[in-house]
C-alpha positions in Angstrom: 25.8 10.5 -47.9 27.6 7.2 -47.2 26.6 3.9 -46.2 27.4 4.3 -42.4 24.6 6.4 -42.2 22.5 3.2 -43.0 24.3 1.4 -40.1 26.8 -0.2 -42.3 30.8 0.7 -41.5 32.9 1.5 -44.2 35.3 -1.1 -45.1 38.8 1.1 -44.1 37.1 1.1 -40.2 35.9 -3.0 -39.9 38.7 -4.3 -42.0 41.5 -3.3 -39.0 42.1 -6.9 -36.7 41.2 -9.2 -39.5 43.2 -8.2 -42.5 44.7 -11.2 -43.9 41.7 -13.4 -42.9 40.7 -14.6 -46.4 37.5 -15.6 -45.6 36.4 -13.2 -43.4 37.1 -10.8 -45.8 35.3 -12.5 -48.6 32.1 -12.7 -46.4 32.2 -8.7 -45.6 32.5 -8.3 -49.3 30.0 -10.0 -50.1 27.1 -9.2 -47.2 28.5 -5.2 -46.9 29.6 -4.1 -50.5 27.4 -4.0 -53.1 29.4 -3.3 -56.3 30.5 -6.8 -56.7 28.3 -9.1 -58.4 28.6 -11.7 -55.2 27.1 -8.5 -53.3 25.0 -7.4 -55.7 23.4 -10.8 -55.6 23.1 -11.2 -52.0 21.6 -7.7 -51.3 18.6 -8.6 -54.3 18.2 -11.9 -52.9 17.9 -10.8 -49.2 15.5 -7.7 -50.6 13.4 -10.2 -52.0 13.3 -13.0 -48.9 12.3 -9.8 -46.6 9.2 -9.2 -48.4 8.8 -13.0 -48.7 8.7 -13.1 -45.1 6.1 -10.4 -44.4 3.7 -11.6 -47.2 3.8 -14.6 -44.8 3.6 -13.4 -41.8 0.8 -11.1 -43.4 -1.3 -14.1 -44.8 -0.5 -16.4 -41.7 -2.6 -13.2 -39.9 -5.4 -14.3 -42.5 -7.8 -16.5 -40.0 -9.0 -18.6 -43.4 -5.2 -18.9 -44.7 -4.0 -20.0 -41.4 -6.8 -22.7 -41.2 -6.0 -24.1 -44.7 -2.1 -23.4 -44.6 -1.2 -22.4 -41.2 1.3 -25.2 -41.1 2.7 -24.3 -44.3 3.1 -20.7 -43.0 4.6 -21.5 -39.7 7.2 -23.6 -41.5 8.2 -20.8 -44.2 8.6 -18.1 -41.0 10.9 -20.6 -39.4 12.9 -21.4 -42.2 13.5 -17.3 -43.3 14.3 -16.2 -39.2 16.6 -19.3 -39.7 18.2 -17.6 -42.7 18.3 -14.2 -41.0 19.8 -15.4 -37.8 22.7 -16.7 -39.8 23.6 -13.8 -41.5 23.2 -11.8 -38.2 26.1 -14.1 -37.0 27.9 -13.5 -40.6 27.4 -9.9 -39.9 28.5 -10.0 -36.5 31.6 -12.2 -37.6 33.2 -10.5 -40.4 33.0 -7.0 -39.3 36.0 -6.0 -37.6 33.9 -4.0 -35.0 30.7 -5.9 -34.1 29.4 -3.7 -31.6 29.4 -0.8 -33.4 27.1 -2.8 -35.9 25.0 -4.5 -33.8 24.0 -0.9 -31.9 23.6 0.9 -35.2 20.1 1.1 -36.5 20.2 -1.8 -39.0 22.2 -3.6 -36.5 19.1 -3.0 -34.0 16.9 -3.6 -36.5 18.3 -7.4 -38.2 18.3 -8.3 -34.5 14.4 -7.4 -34.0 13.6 -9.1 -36.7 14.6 -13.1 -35.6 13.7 -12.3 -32.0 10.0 -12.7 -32.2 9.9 -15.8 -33.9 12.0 -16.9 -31.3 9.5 -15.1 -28.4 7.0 -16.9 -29.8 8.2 -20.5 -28.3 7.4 -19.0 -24.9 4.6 -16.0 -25.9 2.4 -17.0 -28.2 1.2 -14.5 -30.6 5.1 -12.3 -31.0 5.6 -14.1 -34.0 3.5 -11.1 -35.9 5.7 -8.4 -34.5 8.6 -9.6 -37.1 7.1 -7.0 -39.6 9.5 -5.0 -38.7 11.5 -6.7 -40.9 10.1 -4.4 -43.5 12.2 -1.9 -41.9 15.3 -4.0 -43.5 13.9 -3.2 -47.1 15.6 0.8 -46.4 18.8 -1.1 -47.6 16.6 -0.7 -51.1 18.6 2.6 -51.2 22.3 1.3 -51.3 21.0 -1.3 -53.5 19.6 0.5 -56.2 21.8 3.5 -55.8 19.4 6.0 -54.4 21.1 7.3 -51.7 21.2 10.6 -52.9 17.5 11.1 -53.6 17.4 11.2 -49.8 18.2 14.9 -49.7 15.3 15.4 -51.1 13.1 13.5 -48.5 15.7 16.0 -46.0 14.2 18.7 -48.4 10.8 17.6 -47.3 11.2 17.3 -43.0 12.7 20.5 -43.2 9.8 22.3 -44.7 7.8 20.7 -42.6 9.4 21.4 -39.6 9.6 25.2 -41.1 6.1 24.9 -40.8 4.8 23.4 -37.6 3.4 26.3 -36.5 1.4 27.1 -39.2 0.0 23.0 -39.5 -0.6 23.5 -35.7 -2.5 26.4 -36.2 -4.5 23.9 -38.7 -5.1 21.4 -37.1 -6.2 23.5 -33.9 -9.0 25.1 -36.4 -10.1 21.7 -37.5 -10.4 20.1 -34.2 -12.4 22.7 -33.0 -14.8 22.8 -35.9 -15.2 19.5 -35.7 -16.2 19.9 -31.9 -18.7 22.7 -32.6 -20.3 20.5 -36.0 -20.3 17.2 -33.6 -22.3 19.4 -30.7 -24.4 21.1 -32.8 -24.9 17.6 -34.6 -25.8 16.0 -30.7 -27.9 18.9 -30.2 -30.3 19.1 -33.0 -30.5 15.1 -34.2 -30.6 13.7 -30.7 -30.0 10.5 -29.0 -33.5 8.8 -30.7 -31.0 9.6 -34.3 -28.2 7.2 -33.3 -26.2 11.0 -31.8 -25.7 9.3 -28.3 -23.0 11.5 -26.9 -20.8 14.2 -28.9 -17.3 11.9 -29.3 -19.1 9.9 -31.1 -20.6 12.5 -33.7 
């Protein structure tokens, strides 16, 4: 399992138009390969500034943290979607095919996570949905070289899907025992014992 799998392009398909661009080149090695120190670095360091940005966007959601450091917050969030938008653009910039990236999944998924800071200028209130940054942390598994323990989580959906029928046939059971318990629970305690309609047994 390669990297392209994780919406990054392998550098023999992005290199192509730009070879002999010195700079261009540096920045792809440094933002797309991770077995250079430079990339190693930058792949830790964006890691970490993800989960910075949720913890604040997580306490900013906190109605006695926002009182107390709301401004604080607001002022962190703008400065890391500031960050992030600019290494969309480096993204975007030193890959030799930047549409291919910016439809892949990570592609999709750096862009959602600047645009609702952005949305939240005209709707008030999008700001929260850039948790989906958290998404970004999947790079986790180029980082730390666990790509191939994800044959084992392949393992997993494949068993699972071996077995739909059976966790159907479970879950069918157990919605209908709960129905019977909940009307038989409405039937005997009553209304006057807080049972005022079966749902909500």
């Amino acid at each position: 399992m390669n990297n392209r799998q994780y919406g990054d392009t392998s550098k023999d398909d992005t290199l192509g138009s730009r070879s002999g661009n010195g700079l261009r080149n540096r920045i792809y090695s440094i933002i797309f390969e991770s077995d250079t120190p430079a990339g190693k670095f930058f792949d830790e360091a964006l890691i970490v500034s993800i989960m910075l940005s949720v913890i604040v966007v997580m306490l900013d959601s906190v109605n006695a943290v926002n009182v107390s450091h709301g401004d604080l917050l607001h002022s962190l969030e703008w400065m890391f979607t500031i960050l992030f938008t600019i290494e969309y653009i480096l993204r975007l910039i030193s890959i030799g095919r930047p549409l291919r990236y910016a439809t892949s999944f990570f592609g999709v998924v750096d862009l959602l996570a600047i645009i609702p800071t952005y949305l939240s200028l005209f709707l008030p209130g999008t700001h929260y949905l850039v948790v989906v940054r958290v998404l970004r942390l999947l790079r986790v598994f180029r980082v730390l070289k666990l790509v191939q323990y994800l044959s084992e989580a392949d393992l997993l959906i494949r068993a699972l899907q071996a077995s739909r029928q059976k966790i159907t046939l479970f879950l069918f059971a157990v919605v209908n025992l709960v129905i019977i318990l909940g009307s038989a629970m409405y039937v005997i305690e009553g209304a006057e014992h807080g049972f005022t309609s079966i749902p909500l047994t």
